[in-house]
N, C-alpha and C positions, 0 to 999 in steps of 0.2 A: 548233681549239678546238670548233668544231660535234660533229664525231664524238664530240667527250669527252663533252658533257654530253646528244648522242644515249645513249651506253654509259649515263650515270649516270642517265638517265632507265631506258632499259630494265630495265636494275640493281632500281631502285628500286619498280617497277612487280611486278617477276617477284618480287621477296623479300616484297612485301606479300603477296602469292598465295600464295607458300611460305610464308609466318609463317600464312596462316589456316587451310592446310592440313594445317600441324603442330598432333603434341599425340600424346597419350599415350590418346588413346580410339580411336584407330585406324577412324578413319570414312573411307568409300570417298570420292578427289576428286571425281569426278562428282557421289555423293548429297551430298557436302557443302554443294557450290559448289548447286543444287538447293534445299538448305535451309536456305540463307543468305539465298538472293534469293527463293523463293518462304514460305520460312517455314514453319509446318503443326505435326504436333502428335506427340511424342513429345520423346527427349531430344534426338534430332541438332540442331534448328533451336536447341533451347537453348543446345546447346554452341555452336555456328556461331557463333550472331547476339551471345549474352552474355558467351560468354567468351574466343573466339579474334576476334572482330572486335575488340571494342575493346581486345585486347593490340595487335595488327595495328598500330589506327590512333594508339594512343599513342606503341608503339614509331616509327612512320613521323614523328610531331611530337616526341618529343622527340628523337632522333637527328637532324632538319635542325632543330632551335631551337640545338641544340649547336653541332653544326655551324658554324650563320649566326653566331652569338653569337660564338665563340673565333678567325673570321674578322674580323669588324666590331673586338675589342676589341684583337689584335692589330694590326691597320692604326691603328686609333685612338692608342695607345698606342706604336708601333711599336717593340714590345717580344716578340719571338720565344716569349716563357713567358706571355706573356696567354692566360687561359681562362677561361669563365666563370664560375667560383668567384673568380675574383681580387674583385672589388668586396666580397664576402662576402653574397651574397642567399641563396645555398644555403647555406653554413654557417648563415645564422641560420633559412635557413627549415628544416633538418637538428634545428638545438635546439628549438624550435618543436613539431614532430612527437615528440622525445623525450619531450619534457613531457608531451603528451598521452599517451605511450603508459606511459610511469611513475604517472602519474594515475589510467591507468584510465579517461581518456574516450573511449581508442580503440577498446574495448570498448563501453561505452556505447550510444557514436552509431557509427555505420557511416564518418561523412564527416566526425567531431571530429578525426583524423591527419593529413589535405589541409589543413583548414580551419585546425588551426593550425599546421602549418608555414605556408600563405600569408600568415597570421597573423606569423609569425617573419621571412618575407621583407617583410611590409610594415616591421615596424620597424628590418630593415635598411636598407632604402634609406632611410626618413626617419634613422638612424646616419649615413648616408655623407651625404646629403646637408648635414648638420648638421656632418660634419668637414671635410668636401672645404669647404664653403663656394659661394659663386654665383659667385666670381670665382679656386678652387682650380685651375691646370693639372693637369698628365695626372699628376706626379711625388705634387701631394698626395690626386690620385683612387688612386691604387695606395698609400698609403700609407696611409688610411685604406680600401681596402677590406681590407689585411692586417690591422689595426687590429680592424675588425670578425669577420673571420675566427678571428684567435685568440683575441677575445671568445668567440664561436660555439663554439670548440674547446674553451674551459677550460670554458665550461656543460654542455657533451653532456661529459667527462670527467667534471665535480661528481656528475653526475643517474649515472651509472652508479658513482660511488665510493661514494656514499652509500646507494642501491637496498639497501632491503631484501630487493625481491624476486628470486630471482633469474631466475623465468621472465619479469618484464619484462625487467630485465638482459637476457637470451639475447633476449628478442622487438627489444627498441634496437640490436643489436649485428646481429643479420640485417636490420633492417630499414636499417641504414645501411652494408649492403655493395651496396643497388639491385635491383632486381625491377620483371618487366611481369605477373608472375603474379599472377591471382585479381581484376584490376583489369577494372571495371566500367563500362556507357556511362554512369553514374555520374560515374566517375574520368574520364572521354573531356569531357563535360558543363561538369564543373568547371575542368578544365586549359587543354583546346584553344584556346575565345574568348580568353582573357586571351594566350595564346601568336601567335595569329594577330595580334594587336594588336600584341605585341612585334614581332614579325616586321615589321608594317608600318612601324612608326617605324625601327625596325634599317636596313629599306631606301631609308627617308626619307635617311639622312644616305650611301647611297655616294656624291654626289657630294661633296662636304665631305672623305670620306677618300678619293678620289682627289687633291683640292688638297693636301689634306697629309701626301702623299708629295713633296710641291716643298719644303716645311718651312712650320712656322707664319706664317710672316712672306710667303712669297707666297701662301698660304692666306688668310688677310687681307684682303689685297690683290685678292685676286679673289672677294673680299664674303663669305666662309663666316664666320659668326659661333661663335668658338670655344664660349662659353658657352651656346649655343643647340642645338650640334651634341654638348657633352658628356654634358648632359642629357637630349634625346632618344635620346642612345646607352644614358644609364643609366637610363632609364626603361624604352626596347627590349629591354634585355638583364633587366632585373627581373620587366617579364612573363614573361619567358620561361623565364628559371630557376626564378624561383619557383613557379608551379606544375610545372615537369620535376620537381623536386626534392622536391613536395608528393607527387605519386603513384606517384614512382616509386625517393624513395630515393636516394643518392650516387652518380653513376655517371661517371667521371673518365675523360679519358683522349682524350674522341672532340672536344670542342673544343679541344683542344690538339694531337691530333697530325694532326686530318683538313687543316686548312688547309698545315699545313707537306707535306703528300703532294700537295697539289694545285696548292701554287702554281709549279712548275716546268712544270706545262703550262699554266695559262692567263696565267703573268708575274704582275707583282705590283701589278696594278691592282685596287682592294679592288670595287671596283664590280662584277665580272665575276668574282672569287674567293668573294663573298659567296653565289650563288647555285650556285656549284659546289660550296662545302664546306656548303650546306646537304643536297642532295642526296647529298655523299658522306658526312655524319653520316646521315643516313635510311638510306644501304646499312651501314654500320657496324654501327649498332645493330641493324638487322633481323636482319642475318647475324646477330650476335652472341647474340639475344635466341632466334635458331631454332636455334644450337648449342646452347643450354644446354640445353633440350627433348631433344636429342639425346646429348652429353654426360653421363653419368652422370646418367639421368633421374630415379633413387629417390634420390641424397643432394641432389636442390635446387641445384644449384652456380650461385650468383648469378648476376645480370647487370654487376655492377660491379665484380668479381672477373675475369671474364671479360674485360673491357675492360681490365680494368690489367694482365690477363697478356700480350694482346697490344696494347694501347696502348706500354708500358713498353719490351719490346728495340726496337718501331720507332722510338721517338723517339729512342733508344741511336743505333739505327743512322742516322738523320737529324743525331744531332750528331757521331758519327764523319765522316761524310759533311763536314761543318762542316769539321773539324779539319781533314781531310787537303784541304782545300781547292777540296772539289767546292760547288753552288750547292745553297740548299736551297727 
């Protein structure tokens, strides 16, 4: 187990270095790395410092909030298709952003398209918390986050059936395929604190879901209080999407299939899975975020495009795997 999350440390480390080394201005690595940390004065330190650091260090947070998220919500729910859209914080914080950008505030203001998607994710989680109720188990927390989800869906369809316009139309429709592009320590400023928060409550409850993988009832029994541990989960998981989802747009795929890739080596104790599928969303998305830079770099090919072309055959292949009766 050490060696693994040695690899996913290294992993993780060398793709942030690759991600700020990448780009399309083709600056020497020496003078980059040079005028990243010393700074000075023409375009290089700009490009460095304003626009491939904090792609870098977004892509690094929301790729382990994923990650840790679709870990925690699985174990919690002990439901194999948990990710973190299930609750619907991203769907609402997705309509959110739509609005602003149909409006014409995202224009505007530079930081009105984060601020109302977070805007969207708060009143999803006050949604869910208002359906699920203080004393709802896991079955009416999933049931009211689909609840609010296809809320979220039928609004962002409304806003783009009814758009007059159609370059907001096209602007709503790229912008909820997911992107690290053109994002600002601005964007890094506004997301990271509230995610680093999430992260800590997320980590607050693995021992709670190690108890209950024995089932609710010896969970219990050895004092985890369910309605204490549901709600710091979904308060964890809310910081955490909700801004991923403010800055950076839909991008599916990496809390859902990074945990099922990982829990075959470290077993399926969520306390010790939580901090391996954080780190393996952080390599995911970085890889993923430095292909597209590389991958047809004049037509823009998303980041959450990207993710579901290879998210998608692997979870294929993980439920094949299921079928023919290997472990996953």
């Amino acid at each position: 187990m050490k060696p693994l999350f040695t690899l996913l440390i290294l992993l993780t480390a060398a793709l942030v270095l690759a991600s700020i080394l990448t780009g399309p201005a083709g600056i020497d690595g020496l003078a980059g790395l040079k005028a990243l940390i010393l700074g000075g004065d023409g375009p290089v330190p700009i490009v460095m410092q304003e626009i491939r650091l904090p792609r870098a260090i977004l892509g690094l947070a929301i790729g382990a909030g994923l990650g840790l998220t679709g870990a925690a919500l699985q174990g919690y729910l002990r439901n194999p298709l948990a990710e973190p859209g299930l609750i619907g914080v991203s769907g609402m914080a997705a309509l959110g952003a739509v609005i602003a950008i149909q409006t014409g505030l995202s224009v505007t203001a530079p930081l009105a398209l984060p601020l109302a998607a977070l805007t969207g994710a708060a009143i999803g989680v006050g949604l869910l918390m208002a359906l699920a109720g203080p004393r709802g188990g896991s079955v009416t927390l999933i049931l009211a986050g689909v609840a609010i989800s296809a809320l979220a869906g039928a609004g962002v369809t409304l806003v783009l059936n009814l758009s007059p316009n159609p370059y907001a139309a096209n602007e709503i429709v790229f912008w909820l395929m997911g992107s690290l592009a053109d994002r600002s320590i601005l964007h890094v400023a506004l997301a990271v604190p509230p995610m680093a928060l999430g992260a800590v409550l997320v980590w607050t409850t693995r021992r709670g879901l190690d108890a209950l993988t024995l089932g609710e009832s010896a969970a219990g029994s050895m004092g985890v209080s369910a309605g204490g541990l549901r709600w710091r989960l979904v308060a964890g998981v809310a910081l955490i999407v909700g801004p991923a989802t403010a800055v950076a747009g839909a991008i599916g795929f990496v809390g859902l299939v990074v945990p099922h890739v990982l829990r075959p080596f470290v077993g399926a104790r969520p306390s010790v899975l939580l901090p391996a599928s954080a780190l393996g969303g952080a390599v995911l998305l970085l890889a993923a975020d430095i292909a597209v830079r590389l991958i047809l770099p004049e037509r823009d090919l998303k980041l959450g495009v990207l993710t579901a072309i290879v998210g998608a055959p692997l979870f294929l292949h993980l439920i094949w795997k299921t079928r023919s009766g290997g472990r996953v």
